[in-house]
N, C-alpha and C positions, 0 to 999 in steps of 0.2 A: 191814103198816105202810106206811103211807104217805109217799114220799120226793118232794119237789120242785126242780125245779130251782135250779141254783145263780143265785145275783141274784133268786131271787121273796122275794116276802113270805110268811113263814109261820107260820100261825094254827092255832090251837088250842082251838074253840069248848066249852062247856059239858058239851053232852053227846059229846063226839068222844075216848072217852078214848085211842084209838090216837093218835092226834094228838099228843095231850097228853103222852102216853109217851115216842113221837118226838125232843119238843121237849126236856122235860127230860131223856133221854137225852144230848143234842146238849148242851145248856147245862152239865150238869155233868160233862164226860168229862172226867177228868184229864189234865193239862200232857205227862204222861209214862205211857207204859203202864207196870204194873204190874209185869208179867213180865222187863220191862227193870231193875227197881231190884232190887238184894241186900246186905241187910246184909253184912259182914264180920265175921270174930272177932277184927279189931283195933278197930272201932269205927269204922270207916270206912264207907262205901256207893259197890258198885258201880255203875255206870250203863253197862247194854251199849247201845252204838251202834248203830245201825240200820243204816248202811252203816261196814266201817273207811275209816280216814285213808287218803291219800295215801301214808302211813308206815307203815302196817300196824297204826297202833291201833284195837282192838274195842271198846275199854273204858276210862272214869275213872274213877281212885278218889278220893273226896275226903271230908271229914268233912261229916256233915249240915247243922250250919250253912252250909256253902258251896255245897253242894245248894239250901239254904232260897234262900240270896242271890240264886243262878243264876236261880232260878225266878219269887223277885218282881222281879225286873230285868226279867223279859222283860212283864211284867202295864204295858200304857200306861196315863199317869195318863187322869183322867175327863176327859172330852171333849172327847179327844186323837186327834184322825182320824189314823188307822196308814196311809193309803193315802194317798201325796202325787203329785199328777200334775204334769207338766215339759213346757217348749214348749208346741206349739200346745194341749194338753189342760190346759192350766193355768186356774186362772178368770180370774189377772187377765193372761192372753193379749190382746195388741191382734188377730193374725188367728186368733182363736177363731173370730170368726163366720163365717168362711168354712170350716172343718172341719165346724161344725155345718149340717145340712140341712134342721134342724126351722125353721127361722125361714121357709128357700126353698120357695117352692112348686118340685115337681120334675116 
């Protein structure tokens, strides 16, 4: 299987079905691994933490609708850029173009 770097663009042509596998792999990996969620025998679901708290918790319990909420809260609406940049990397920076060097010859 083929892996590319992070920031490239990547394609997944007709006959490339390793590609292809790749990608949709990538596209539909769940929010949450799988091994991390456990129902309960009160009707609750676990959710083990990847790392504990500061406080020593490993683990939430909550009922699956508040699971459901958690999960669509984190999904940004459509075309809603998740990545905002500040100061000089900002676009509408006045000394942007002195950071960038694509404009200077060097």
């Amino acid at each position: 299987m083929a892996r590319t770097a992070p920031g490239t663009t990547t394609r997944a042509g007709a006959h490339h079905a390793a590609a292809r596998e790749a990608l949709l792999r990538y596209v539909l990996r769940p929010p949450i691994a799988e091994e991390r969620v456990e129902p309960q025998q009160d009707g609750l679901v676990r959710l083990s933490l990847k790392r504990a708290f500061a406080d020593g918790t490993v683990a939430v319990d909550m009922d699956p609708l508040s699971l459901l909420c958690h999960l669509a809260a984190s999904v940004p609406p459509p075309r809603f850029h998740t990545v905002k940049y500040a100061g000089v990397l900002a676009s509408a920076s006045r000394p942007r173009w002195r950071a960038s060097a694509s404009d200077r010859a060097l």
